[in-house]
C-alpha beads as a LAMMPS data file, in Angstrom:
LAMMPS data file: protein, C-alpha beads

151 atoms
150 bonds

1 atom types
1 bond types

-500.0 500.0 xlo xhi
-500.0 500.0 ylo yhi
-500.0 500.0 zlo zhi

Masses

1 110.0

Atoms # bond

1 1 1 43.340 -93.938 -175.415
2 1 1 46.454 -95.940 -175.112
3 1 1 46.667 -99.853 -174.808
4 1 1 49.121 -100.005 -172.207
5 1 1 51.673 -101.408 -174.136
6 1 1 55.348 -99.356 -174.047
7 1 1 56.339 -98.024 -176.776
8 1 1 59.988 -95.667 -177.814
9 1 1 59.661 -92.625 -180.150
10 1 1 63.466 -93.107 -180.413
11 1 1 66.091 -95.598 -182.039
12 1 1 65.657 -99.098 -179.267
13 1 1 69.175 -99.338 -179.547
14 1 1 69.859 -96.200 -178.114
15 1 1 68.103 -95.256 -174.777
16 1 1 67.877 -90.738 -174.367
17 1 1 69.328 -89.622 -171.422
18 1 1 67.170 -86.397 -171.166
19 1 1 67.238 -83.981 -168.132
20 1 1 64.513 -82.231 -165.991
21 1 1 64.261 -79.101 -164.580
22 1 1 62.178 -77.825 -161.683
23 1 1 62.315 -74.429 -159.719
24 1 1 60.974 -73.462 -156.958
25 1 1 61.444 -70.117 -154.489
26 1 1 61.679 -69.653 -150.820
27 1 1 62.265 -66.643 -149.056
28 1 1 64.919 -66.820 -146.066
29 1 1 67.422 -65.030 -143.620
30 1 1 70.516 -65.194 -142.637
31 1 1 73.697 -63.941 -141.277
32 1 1 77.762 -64.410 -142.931
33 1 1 79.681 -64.933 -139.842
34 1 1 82.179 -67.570 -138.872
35 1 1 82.143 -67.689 -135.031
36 1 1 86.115 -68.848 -135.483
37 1 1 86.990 -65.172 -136.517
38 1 1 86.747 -62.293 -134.326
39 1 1 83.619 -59.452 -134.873
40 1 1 86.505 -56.979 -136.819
41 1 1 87.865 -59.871 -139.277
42 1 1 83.891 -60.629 -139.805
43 1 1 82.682 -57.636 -140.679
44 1 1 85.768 -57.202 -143.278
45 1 1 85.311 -60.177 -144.874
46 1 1 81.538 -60.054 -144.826
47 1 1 80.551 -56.581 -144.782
48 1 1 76.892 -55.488 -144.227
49 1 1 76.126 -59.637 -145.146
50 1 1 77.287 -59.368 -141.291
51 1 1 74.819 -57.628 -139.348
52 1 1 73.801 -59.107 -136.147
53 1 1 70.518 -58.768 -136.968
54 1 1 69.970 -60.649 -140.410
55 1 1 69.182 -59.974 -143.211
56 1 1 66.873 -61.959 -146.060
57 1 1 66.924 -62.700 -149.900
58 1 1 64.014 -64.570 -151.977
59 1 1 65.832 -67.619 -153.374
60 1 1 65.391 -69.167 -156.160
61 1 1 66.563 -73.027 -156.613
62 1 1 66.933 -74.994 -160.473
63 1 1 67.151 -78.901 -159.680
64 1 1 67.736 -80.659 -162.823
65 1 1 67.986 -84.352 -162.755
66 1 1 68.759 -86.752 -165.176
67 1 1 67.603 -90.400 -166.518
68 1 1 65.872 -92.568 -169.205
69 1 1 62.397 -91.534 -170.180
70 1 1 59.982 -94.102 -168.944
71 1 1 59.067 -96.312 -171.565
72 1 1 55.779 -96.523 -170.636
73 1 1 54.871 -92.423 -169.474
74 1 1 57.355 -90.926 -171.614
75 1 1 58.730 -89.640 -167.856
76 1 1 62.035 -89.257 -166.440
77 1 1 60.337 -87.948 -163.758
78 1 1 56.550 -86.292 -163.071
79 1 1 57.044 -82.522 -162.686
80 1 1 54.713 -82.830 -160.192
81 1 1 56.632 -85.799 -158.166
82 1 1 59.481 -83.890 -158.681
83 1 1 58.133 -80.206 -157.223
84 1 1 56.819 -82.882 -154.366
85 1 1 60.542 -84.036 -153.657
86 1 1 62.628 -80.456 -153.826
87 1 1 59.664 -79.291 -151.417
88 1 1 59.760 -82.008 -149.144
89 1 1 63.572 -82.567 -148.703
90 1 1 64.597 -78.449 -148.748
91 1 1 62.164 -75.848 -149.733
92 1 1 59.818 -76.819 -146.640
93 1 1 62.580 -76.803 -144.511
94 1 1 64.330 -73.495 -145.728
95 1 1 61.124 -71.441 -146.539
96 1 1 60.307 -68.417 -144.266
97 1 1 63.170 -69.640 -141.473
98 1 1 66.671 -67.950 -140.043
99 1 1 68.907 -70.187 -141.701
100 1 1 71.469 -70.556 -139.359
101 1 1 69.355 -71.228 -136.288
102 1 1 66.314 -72.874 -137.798
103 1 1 67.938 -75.598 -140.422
104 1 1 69.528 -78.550 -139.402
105 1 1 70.972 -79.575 -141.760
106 1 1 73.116 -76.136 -142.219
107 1 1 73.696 -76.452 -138.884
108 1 1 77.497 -75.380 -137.958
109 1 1 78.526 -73.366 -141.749
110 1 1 78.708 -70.308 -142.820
111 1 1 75.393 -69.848 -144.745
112 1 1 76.801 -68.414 -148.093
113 1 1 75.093 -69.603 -151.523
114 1 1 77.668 -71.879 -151.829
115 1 1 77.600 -74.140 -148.659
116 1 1 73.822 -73.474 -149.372
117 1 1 73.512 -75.248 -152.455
118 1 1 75.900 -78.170 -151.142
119 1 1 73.873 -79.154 -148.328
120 1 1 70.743 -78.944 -150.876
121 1 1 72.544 -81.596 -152.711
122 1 1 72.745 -83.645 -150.100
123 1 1 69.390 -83.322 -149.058
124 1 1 67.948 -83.643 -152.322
125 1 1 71.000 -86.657 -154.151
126 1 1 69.499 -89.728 -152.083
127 1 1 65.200 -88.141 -152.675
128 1 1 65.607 -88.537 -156.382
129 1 1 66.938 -91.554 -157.210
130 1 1 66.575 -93.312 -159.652
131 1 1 67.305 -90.720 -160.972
132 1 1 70.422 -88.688 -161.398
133 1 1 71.011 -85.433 -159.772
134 1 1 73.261 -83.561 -162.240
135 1 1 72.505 -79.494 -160.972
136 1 1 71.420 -77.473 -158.581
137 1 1 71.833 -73.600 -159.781
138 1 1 70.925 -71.360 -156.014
139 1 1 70.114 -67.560 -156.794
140 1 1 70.573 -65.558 -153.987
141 1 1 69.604 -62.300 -155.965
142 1 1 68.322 -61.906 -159.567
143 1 1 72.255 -61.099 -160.545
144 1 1 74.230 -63.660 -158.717
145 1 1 74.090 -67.122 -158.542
146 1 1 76.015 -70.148 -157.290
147 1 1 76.254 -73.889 -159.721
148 1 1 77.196 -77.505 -158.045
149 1 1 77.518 -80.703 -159.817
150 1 1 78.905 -82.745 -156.961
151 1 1 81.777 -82.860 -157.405

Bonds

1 1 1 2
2 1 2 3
3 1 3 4
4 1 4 5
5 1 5 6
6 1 6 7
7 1 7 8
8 1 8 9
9 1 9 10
10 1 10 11
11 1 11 12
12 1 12 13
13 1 13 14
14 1 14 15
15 1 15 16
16 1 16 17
17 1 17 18
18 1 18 19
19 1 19 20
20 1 20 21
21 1 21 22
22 1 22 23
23 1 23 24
24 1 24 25
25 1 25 26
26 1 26 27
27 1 27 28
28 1 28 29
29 1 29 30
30 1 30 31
31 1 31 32
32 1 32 33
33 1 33 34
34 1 34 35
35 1 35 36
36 1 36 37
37 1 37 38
38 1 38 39
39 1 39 40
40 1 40 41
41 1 41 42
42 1 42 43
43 1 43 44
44 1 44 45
45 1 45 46
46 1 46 47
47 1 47 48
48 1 48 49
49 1 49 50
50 1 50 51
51 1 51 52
52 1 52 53
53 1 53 54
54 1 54 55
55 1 55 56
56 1 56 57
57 1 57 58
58 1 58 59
59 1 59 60
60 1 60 61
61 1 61 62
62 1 62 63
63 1 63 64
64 1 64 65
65 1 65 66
66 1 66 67
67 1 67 68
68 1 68 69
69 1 69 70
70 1 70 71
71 1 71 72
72 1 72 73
73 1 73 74
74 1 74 75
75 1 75 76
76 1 76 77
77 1 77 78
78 1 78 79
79 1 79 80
80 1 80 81
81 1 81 82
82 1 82 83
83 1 83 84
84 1 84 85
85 1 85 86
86 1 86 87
87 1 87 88
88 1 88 89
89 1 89 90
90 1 90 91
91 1 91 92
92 1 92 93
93 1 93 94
94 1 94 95
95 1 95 96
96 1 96 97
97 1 97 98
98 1 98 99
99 1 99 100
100 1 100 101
101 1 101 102
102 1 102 103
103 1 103 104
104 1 104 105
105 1 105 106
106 1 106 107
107 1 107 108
108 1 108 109
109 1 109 110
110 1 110 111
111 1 111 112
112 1 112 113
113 1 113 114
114 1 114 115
115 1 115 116
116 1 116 117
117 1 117 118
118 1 118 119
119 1 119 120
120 1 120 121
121 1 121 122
122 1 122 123
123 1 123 124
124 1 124 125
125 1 125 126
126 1 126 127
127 1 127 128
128 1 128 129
129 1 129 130
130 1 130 131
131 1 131 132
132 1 132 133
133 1 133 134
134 1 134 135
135 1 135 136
136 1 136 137
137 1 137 138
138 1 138 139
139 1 139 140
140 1 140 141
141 1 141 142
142 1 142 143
143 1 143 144
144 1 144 145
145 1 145 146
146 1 146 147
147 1 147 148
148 1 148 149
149 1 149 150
150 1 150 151
C-alpha cells in the first residue's frame, strides 16, 4: 500500500535518464523499385527484391525512448502505453498491407528498411513525447537490420 506521496530511490540531486524498450512485429510486402529508373537498371540494383509481384518479410521493430522515471510510478513510460503508441502510430498501419500502395505515409519512396525505419520515426517522434525518442532498430530478416537515431 503506498501513501501517495513521491518518493526517489536515487541521489535528488541527480535525476536517471533511463531508456525503454518495446518491440513489436508486423508482417508486410513490398516491392524495391524506383519508378525514376528503367525495369533493366531496377532489377540490377534490386535483384529478386524487384519482382513485380511482391514479396513479404515478418518485421520486427525495437522503439526505445528515453526520459526521467516518474517520481511518483517509477515510469518513464507504461509498457503498456507505450505498446498502445508504436501500434497506433505504425504497426496498425503497416501490419498485413502492400507497403507501397497501402501506407501513406511511405507514400512516393523506395520501401527499403532504411526509408522504412525513417518514416517510423516520424510517425512515432511527435506520439511519445514527453518523452525522447532515441532508437528505432527495423529487422527485415532475423540477420539484417537497419538503426536510426534521427539524425
Amino acid at each position: 500500500m503506498t501513501s501517495g506521496r513521491s518518493f526517489r530511490l536515487c541521489d535528488p540531486l541527480h535525476v536517471p535518464t533511463v531508456s525503454v524498450t518495446h518491440v513489436a512485429r508486423f508482417s508486410a510486402a513490398h516491392r524495391l523499385h524506383n519508378p525514376s529508373m528503367p525495369d533493366a537498371e531496377n532489377a540490377r540494383v534490386f535483384g529478386k527484391c524487384n519482382s513485380p509481384n511482391y514479396h513479404g518479410h515478418n518485421y520486427t521493430l525495437e522503439v526505445t525512448v528515453a526520459g526521467e522515471p516518474d517520481p511518483v510510478s517509477g515510469f518513464v513510460v507504461d509498457f503498456g502505453d507505450l505498446s498502445d503508441i508504436v501500434d497506433r502510430s505504425c504497426v496498425d498501419l503497416l501490419d498485413h498491407r502492400n507497403l507501397d500502395v497501402d501506407v501513406p505515409f511511405l507514400r512516393g519512396v523506395v520501401s527499403t528498411a532504411e526509408n522504412i525505419v525513417v518514416a517510423c520515426w516520424k510517425q512515432l517522434e511527435p506520439a511519445v513525447r514527453p518523452r525522447r525518442l532515441v532508437r528505432l532498430r527495423l529487422w527485415e530478416t532475423e540477420n539484417n537490420h537497419v538503426e536510426f537515431s534521427g539524425d
